[in-house]
GUKE-940826 format. One record per residue (C-alpha): residue number from 0; residue in three letters; x, y, z. Coordinates in nm, 4 decimals. Last residue first. Layout:
BEGIN
     k     r          u          v          w
   NUM   ALA          X          Y          Z
...
//
This chain:
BEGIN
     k     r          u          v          w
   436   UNK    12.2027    -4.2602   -11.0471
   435   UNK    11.8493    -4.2453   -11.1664
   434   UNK    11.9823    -4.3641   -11.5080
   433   UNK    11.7372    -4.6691   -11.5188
   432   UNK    12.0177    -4.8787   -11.5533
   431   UNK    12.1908    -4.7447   -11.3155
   430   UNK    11.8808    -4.7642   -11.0771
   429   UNK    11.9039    -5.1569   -11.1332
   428   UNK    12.1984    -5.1683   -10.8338
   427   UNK    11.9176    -5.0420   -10.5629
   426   UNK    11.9664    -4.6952   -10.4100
   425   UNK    11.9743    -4.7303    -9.9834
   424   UNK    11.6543    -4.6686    -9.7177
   423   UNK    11.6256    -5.0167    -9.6665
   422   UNK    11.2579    -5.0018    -9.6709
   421   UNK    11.3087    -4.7970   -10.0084
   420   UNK    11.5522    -5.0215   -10.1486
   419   UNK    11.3035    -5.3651   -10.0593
   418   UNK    11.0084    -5.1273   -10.2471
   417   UNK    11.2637    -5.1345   -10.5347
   416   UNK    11.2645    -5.4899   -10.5733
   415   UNK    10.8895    -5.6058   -10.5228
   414   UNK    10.7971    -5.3625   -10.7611
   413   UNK    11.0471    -5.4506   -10.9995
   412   UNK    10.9849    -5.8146   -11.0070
   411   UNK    10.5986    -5.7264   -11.0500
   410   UNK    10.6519    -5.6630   -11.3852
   409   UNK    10.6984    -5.3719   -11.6607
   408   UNK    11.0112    -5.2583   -11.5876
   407   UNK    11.1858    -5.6027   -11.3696
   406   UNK    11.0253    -5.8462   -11.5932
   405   UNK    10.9608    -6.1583   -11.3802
   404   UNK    10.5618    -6.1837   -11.3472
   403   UNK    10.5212    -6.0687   -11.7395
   402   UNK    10.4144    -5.7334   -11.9011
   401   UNK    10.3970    -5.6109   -12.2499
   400   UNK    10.0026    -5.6281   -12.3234
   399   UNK     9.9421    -5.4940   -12.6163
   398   UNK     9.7995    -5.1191   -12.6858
   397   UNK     9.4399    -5.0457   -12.6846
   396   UNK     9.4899    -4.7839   -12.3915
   395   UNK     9.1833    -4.9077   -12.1589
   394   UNK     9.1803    -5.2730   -12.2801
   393   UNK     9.6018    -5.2434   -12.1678
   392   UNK     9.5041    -5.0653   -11.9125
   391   UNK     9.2152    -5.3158   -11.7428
   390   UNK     9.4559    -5.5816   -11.8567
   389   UNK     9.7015    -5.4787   -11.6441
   388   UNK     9.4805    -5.4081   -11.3040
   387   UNK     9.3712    -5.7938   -11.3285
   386   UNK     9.7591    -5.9145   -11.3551
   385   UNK     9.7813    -5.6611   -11.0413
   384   UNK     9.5403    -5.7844   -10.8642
   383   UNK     9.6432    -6.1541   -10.8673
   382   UNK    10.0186    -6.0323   -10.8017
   381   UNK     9.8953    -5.8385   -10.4468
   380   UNK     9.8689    -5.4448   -10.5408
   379   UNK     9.7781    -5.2999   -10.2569
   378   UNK    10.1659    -5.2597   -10.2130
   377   UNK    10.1887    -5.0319   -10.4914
   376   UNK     9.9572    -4.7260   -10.3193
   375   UNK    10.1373    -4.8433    -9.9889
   374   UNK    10.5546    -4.7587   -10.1656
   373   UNK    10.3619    -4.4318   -10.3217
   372   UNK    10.2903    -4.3118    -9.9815
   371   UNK    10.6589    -4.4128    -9.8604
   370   UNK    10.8026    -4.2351   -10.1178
   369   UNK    10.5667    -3.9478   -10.0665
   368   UNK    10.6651    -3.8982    -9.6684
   367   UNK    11.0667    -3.9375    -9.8516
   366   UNK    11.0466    -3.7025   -10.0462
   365   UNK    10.8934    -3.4266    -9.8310
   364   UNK    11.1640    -3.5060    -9.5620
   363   UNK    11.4249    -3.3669    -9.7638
   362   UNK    11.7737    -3.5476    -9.6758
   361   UNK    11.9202    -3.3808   -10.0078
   360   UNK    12.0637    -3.7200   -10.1733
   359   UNK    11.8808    -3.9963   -10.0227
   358   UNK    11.5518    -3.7802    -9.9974
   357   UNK    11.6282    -3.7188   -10.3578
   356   UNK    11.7067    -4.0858   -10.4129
   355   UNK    11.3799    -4.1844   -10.2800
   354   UNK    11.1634    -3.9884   -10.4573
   353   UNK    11.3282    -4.1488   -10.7663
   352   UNK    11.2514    -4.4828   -10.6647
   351   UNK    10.8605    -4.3613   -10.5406
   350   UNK    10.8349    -4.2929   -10.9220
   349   UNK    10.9352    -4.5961   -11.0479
   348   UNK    10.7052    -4.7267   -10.7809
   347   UNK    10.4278    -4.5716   -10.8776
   346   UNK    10.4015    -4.6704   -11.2109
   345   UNK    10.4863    -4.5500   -11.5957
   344   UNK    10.8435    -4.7423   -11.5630
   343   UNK    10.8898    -4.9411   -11.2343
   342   UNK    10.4873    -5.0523   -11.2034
   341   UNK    10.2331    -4.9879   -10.9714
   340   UNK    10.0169    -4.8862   -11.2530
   339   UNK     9.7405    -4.6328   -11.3134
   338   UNK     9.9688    -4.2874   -11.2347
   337   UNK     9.8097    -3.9326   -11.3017
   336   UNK    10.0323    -3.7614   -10.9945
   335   UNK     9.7866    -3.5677   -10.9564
   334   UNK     9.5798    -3.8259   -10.7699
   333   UNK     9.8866    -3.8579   -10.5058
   332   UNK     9.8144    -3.4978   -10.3888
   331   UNK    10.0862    -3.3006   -10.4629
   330   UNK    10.3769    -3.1921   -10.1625
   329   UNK    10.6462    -3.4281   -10.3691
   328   UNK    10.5625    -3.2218   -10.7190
   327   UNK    10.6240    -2.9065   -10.4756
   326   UNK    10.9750    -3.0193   -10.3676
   325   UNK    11.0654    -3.1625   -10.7091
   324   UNK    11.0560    -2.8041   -10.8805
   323   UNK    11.2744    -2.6786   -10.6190
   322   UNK    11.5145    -2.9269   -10.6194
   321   UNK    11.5318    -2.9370   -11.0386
   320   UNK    11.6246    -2.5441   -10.9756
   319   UNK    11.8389    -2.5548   -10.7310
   318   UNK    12.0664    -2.8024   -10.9331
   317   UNK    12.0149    -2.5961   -11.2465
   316   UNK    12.1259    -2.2661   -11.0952
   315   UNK    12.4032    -2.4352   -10.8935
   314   UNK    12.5969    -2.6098   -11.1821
   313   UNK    12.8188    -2.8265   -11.0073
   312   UNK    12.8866    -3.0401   -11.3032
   311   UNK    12.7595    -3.3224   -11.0818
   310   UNK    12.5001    -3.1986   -10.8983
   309   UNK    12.3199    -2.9460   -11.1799
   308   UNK    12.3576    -3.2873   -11.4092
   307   UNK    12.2029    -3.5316   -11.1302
   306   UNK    11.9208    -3.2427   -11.0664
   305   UNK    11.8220    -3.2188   -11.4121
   304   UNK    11.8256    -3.6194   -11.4411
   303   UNK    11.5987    -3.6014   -11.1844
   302   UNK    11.3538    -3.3489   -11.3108
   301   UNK    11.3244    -3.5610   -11.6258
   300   UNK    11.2202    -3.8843   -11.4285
   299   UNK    10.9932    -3.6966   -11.2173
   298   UNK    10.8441    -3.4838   -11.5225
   297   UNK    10.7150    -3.7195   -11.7041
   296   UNK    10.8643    -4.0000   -11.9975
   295   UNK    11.0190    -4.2794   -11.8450
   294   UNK    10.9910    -4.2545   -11.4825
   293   UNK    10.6177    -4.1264   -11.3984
   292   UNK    10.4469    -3.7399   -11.3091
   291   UNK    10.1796    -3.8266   -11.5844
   290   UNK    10.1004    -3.5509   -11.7878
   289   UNK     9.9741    -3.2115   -11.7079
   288   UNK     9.8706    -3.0314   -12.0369
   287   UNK    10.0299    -2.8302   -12.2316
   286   UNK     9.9123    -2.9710   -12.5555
   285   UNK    10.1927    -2.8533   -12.8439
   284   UNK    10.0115    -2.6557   -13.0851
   283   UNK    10.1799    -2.7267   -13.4556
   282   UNK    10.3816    -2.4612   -13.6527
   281   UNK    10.5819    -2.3892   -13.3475
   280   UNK    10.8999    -2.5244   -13.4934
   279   UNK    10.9138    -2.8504   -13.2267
   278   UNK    10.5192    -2.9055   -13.3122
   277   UNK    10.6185    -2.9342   -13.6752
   276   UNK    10.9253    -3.1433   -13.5733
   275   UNK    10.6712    -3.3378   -13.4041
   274   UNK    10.6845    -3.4052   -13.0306
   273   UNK    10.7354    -3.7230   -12.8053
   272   UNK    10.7258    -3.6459   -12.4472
   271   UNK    10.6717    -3.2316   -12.3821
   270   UNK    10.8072    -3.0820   -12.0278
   269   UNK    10.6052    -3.0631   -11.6879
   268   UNK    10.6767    -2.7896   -11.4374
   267   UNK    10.3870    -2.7448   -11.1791
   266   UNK    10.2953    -2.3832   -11.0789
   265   UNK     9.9086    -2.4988   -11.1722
   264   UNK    10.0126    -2.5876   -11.4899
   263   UNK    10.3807    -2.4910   -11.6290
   262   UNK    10.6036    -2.4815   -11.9394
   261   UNK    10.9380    -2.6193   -11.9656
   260   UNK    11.0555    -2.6771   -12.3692
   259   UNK    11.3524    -2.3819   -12.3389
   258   UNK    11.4768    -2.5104   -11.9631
   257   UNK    11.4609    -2.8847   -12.1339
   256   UNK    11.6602    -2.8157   -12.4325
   255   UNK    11.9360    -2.5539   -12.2977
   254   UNK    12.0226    -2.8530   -11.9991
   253   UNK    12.0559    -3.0500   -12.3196
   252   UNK    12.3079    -2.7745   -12.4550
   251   UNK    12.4985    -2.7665   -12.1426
   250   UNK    12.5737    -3.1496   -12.1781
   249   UNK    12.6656    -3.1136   -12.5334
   248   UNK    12.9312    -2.7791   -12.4522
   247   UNK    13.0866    -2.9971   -12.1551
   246   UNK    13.1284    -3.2802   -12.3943
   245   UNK    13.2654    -3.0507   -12.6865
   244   UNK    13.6263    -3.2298   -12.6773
   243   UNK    13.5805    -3.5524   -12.5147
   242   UNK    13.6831    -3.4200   -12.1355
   241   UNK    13.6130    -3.7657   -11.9364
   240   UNK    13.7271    -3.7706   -11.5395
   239   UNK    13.4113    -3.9055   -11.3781
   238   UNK    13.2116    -3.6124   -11.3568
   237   UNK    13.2607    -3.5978   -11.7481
   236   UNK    13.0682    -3.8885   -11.8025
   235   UNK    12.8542    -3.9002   -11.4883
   234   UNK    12.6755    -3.5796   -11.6852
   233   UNK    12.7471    -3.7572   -12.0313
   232   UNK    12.5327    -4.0349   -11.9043
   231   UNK    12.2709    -3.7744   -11.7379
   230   UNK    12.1971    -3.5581   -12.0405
   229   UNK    12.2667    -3.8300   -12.2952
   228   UNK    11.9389    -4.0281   -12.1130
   227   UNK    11.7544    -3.7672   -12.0948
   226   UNK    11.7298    -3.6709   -12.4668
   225   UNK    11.4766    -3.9165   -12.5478
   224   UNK    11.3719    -4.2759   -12.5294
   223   UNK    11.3549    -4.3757   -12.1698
   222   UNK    11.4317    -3.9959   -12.0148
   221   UNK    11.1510    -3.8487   -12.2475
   220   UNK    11.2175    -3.5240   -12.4237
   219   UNK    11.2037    -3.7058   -12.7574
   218   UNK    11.2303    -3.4339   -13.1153
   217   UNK    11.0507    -3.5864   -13.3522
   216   UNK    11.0961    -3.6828   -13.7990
   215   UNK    10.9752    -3.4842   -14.1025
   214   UNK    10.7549    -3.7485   -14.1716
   213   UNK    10.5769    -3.7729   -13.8408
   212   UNK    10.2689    -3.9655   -13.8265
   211   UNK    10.0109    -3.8895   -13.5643
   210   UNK     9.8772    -4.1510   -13.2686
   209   UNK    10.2686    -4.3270   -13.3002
   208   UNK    10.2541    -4.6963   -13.2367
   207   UNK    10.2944    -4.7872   -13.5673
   206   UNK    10.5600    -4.4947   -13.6102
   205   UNK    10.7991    -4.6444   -13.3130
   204   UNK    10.8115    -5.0078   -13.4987
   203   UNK    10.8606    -4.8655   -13.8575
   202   UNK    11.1379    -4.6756   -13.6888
   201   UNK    11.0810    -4.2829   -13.5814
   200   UNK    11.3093    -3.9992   -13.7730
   199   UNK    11.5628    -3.8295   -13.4924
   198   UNK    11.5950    -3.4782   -13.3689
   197   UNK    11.8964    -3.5060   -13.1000
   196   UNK    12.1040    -3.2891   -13.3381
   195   UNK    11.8377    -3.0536   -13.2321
   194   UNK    11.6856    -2.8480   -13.5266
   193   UNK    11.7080    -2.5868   -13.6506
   192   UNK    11.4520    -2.4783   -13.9701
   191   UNK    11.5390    -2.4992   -14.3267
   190   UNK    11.3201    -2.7844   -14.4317
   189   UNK    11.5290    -2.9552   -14.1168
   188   UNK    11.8640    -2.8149   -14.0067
   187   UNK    12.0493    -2.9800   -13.7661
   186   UNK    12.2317    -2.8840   -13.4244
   185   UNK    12.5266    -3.0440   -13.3007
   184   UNK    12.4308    -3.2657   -12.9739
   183   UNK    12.4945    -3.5737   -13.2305
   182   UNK    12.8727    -3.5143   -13.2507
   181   UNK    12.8482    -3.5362   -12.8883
   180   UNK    12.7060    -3.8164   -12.8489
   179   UNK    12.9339    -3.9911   -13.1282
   178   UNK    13.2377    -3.8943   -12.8940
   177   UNK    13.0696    -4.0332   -12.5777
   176   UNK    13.0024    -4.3512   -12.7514
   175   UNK    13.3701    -4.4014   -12.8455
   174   UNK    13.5031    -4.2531   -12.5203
   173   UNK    13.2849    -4.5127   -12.3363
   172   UNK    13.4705    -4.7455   -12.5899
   171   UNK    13.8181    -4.6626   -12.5031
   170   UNK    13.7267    -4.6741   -12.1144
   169   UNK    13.6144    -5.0135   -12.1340
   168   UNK    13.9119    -5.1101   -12.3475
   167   UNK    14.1146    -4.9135   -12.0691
   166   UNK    13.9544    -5.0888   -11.7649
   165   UNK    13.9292    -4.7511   -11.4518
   164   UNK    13.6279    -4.6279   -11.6536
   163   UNK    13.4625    -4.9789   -11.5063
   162   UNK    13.1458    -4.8070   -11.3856
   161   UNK    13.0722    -4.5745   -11.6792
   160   UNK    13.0805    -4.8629   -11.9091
   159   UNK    12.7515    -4.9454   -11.8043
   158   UNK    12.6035    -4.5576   -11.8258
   157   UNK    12.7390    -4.5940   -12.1703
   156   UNK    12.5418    -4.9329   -12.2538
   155   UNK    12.2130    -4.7440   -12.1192
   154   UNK    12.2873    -4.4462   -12.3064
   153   UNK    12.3578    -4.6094   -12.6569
   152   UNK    12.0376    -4.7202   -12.7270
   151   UNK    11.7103    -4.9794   -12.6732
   150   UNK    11.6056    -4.8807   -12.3280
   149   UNK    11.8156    -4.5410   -12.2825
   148   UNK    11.8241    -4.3445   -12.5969
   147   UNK    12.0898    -4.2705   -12.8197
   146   UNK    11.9641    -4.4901   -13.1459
   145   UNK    11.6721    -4.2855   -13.2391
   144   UNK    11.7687    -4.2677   -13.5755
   143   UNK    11.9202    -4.0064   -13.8030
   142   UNK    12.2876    -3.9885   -13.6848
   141   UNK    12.3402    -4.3229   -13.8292
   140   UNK    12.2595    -4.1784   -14.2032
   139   UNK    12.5342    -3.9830   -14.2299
   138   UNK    12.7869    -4.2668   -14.1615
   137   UNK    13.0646    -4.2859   -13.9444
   136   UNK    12.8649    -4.4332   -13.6926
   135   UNK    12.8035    -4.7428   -13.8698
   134   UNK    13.0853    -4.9192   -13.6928
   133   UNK    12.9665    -4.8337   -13.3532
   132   UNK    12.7314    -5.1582   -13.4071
   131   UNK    12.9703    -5.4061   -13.4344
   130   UNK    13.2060    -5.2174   -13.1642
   129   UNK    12.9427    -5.2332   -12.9335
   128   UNK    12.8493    -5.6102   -13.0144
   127   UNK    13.2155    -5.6767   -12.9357
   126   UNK    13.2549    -5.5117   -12.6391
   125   UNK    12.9102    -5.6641   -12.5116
   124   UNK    13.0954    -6.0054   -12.6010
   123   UNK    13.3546    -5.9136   -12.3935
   122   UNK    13.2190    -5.8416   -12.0772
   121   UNK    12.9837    -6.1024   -12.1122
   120   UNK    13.2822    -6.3317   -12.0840
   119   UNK    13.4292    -6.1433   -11.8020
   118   UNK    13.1452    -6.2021   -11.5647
   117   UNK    13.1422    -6.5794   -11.6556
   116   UNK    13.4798    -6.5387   -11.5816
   115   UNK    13.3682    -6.3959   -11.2734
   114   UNK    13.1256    -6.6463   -11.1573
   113   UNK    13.2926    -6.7545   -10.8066
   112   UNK    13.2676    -6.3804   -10.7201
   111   UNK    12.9029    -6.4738   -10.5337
   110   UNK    12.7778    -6.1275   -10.4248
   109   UNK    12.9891    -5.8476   -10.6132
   108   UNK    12.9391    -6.1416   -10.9153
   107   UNK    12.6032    -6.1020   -10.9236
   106   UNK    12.5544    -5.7202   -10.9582
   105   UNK    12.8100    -5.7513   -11.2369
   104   UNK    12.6124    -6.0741   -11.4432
   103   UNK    12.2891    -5.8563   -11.4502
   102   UNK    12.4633    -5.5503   -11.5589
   101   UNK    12.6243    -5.7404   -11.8057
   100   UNK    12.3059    -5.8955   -11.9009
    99   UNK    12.1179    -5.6202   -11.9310
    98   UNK    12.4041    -5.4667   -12.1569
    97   UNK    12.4038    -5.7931   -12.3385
    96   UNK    12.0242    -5.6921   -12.4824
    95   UNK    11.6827    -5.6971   -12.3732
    94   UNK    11.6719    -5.3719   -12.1120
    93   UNK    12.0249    -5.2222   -12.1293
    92   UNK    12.0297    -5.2768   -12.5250
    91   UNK    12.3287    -5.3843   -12.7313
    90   UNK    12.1914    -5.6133   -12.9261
    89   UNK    12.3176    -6.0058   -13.0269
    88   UNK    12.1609    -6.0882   -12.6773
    87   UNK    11.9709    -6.4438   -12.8081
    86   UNK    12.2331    -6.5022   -13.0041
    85   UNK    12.1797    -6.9454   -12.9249
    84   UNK    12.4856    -6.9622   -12.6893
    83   UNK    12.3782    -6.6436   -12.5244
    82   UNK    12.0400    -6.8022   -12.4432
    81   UNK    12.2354    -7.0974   -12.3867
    80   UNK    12.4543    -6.8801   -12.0975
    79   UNK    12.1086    -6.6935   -11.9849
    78   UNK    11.9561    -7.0159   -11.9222
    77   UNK    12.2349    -7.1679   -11.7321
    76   UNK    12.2599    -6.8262   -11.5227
    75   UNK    11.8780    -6.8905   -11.4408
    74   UNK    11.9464    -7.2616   -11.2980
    73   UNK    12.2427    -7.1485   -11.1031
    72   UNK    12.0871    -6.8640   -10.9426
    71   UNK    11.7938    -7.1072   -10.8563
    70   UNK    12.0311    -7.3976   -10.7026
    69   UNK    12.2220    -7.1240   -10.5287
    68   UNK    11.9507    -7.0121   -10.3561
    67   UNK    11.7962    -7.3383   -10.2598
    66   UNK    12.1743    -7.3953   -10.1296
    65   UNK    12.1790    -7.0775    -9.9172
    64   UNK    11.8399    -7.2258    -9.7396
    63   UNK    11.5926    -7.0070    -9.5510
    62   UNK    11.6170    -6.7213    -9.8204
    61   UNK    11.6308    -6.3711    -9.6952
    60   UNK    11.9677    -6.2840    -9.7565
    59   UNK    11.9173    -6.3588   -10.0984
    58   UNK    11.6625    -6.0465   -10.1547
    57   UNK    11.8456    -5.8598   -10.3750
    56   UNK    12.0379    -6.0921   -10.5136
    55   UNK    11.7838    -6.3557   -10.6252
    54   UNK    11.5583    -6.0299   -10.7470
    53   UNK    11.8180    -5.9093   -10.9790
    52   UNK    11.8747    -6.2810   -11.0489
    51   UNK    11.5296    -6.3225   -11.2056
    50   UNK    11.5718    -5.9970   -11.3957
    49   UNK    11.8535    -6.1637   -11.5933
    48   UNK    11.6391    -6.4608   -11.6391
    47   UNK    11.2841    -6.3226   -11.7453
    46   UNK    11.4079    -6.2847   -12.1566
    45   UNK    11.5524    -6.6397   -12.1267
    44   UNK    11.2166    -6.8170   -11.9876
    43   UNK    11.2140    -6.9563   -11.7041
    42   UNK    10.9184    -7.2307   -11.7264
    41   UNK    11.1527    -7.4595   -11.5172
    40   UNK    11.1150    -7.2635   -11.2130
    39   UNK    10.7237    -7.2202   -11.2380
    38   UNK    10.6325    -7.3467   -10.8394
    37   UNK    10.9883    -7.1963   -10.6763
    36   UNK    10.9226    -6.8838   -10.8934
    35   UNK    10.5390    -6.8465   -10.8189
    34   UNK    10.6348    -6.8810   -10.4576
    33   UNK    10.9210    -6.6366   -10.5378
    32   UNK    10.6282    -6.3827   -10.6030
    31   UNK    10.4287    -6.4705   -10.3095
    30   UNK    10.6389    -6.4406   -10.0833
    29   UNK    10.7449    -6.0772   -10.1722
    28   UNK    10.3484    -6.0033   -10.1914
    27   UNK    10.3220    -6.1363    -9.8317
    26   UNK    10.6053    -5.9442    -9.7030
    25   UNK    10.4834    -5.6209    -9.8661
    24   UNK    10.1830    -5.6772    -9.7697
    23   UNK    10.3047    -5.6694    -9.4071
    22   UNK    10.4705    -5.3832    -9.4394
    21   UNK    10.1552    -5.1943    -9.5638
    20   UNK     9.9285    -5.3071    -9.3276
    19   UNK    10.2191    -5.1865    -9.0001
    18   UNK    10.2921    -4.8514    -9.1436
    17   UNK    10.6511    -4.8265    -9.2956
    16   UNK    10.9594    -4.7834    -9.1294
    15   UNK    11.2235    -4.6815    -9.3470
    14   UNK    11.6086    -4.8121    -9.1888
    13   UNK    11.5513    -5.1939    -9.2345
    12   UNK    11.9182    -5.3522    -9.2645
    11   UNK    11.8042    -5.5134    -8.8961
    10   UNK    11.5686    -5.7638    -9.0410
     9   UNK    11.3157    -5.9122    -8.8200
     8   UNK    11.0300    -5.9131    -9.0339
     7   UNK    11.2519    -5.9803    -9.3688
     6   UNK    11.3944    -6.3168    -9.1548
     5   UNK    11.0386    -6.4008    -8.9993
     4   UNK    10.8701    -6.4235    -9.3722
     3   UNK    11.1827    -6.7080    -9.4961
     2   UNK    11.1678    -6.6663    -9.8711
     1   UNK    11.2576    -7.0245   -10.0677
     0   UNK    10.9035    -7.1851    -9.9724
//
């Protein structure tokens, strides 16, 4: 078996100490999972591999034999370079695209610095499919998509080049993105009415999925596919030196968003998902409803990026007002939290992450007592039960099943990761992506 049991038991890098069950499901669920790898190695398949070596790094000092290790890492950094070979990462994206891999390929090469010109490869080629695609942005119609957002957009490439603002071409093309940002933070005008420049019209994709149609396009509060993802890039953005004329003025305006959408249940902020323009106007009821308190589209992920904006610009009001907000979602009972998977992006532990980085960041107590509590709600999930738990959702919401054993947002890989960050009381490397730092 790759994972050596004794050497996570024993390991001094553990700072959270969890209760005795739950730590040792943990150990048995991390086994388990590289089990499945060691057994299904050559079934890899190139969508899996950049996760794969997430997990490979993250828990390589763990392994009972470096060279088993570097026989794996090797074996999934062969299929990402034909998958590369073949234009299997032609898009941008932080979640399918060379983004992922970049990100992938960056967190590898701090451990094992023998791949850097692999490293620098990817580097370039994600330059290139940038500038591709940036090409269109001097057209009307590019500012009418959904093409900011996190998973599939510009955010999660931005919040990449963030890191290396220090390179000049990397630097040129943050600026790039940054600028086209905020051109699209200017408001719009829709059948007369204002809109957001956010306001976008929905793919073919987006629309089949969408339980009303929307021909006068949405306005996206989510933090995967909406506005949060500009709100915390530009955030880092101009923390980090960047003053794009009308950056400051964008970033304030999102803040403007959020505060004017907020509405409460039971003294519990929550903020819209996916609206209408109709529903936007106030033609159409909005349900105010509490939703579920998750990554991607609730109120934890959107509080967050709140509180990284109010931090960063030092904008006190806001700040204080995402901490206070998170205090009393932390002191909820779990059940209200509304969550059915232990995964990264509707799932407990996506939300235990972000617990965790405000105990990290404030040293609140709160967060981390529901960290841990969401960290034993996710352990009880061993891989058999939570393959079973899946397809009870997926029956449940009628929507395909998206999942697999190695995808880090949807899959047990991303359990088993950011529970290790937790115990270790640290922020994981993936969180970037995720724009939770």
């Amino acid at each position: 078996m790759f994972i050596n049991i004794e050497k996570i038991s024993l390991c001094e890098g553990i700072k959270v100490q969890l209760p005795e069950h739950v730590f040792e499901a943990f150990t048995q669920n991390v086994c388990e999972y590289f089990s499945i790898l060691e057994n299904n190695v050559n079934t890899i398949r190139v969508d899996g591999a950049a996760d794969i070596i997430s997990a490979l790094v993250a828990f390589r000092e763990y392994f009972d034999s470096e060279s088993d290790w570097e026989s794996i890492t090797l074996y999934a950094l062969d299929i990402i370079r034909k998958g590369i070979n073949r234009s299997h990462f032609d898009k941008i994206s932080a979640f399918a695209g060379m983004t992922r891999i970049a990100f992938s390929l960056h967190e590898l090469s701090e451990e094992t610095p023998k791949i850097e010109p692999f490293f620098q490869g990817a580097n370039e080629l994600l330059l290139g499919n940038l500038h591709d695609y940036l090409e269109e942005s001097d057209r009307k119609e590019f500012y009418s998509g959904g093409n900011y957002e996190a998973i599939m957009g510009l955010s999660g490439p931005l919040r990449y080049l963030l890191n290396f603002s220090e390179d000049k071409r990397m630097k040129d093309m943050a600026e790039k993105i940054i600028d086209v940002f905020v051109k699209r933070s200017k408001d719009g005008s829709v059948l007369g009415k204002r809109t957001p420049g956010w306001h976008y019209y929905p793919s073919e994709y987006e629309e089949v999925n969408m339980p009303t149609k929307a021909p006068n396009g949405v306005v996206n509060y989510g933090v995967s596919h909406g506005m949060g993802g500009p709100l915390v890039t530009l955030s880092i953005a101009y923390h980090k030196g960047f003053r794009v004329e009308g950056l400051l003025e964008a970033i304030n305006g999102l803040v403007s968003e959020y505060m004017n959408a907020l509405y409460y249940v039971d003294d519990i902020a929550y903020f819209p998902g996916r609206i209408t323009f109709e529903q936007f106007i106030g033609d159409e009821e909005i349900t105010k409803v509490p939703t579920q308190m998750s990554w991607c589209y609730g109120p934890a992920g959107i509080l967050r990026a709140l509180y990284i904006s109010g931090d960063l610009l030092s904008n006190e009001d806001v700040k204080k007002f995402a901490l206070d907000e998170f205090l009393k979602v932390a002191k909820m009972d779990l059940y209200r939290f509304q969550l059915m998977q232990p995964i990264v992006c509707h799932g407990y532990i996506g939300t235990a992450a972000i617990l965790n980085l405000m105990y990290l960041d404030t040293n609140r107590i709160e967060f981390l007592h529901k960290a841990i509590e969401m960290v034993e709600a996710s352990m009880n999930f061993n891989i058999e039960r939570f393959a079973e738990n899946e397809r009870q959702v997926v029956t449940k919401r009628k929507t395909p099943p998206l999942w697999t054993v190695h995808d880090y947002l949807e899959g047990y890989n991303g359990i088993i990761q950011t529970a290790l960050s937790i115990i270790k009381g640290k922020s994981a490397k993936n969180e970037m992506r995720l724009l939770m730092i």
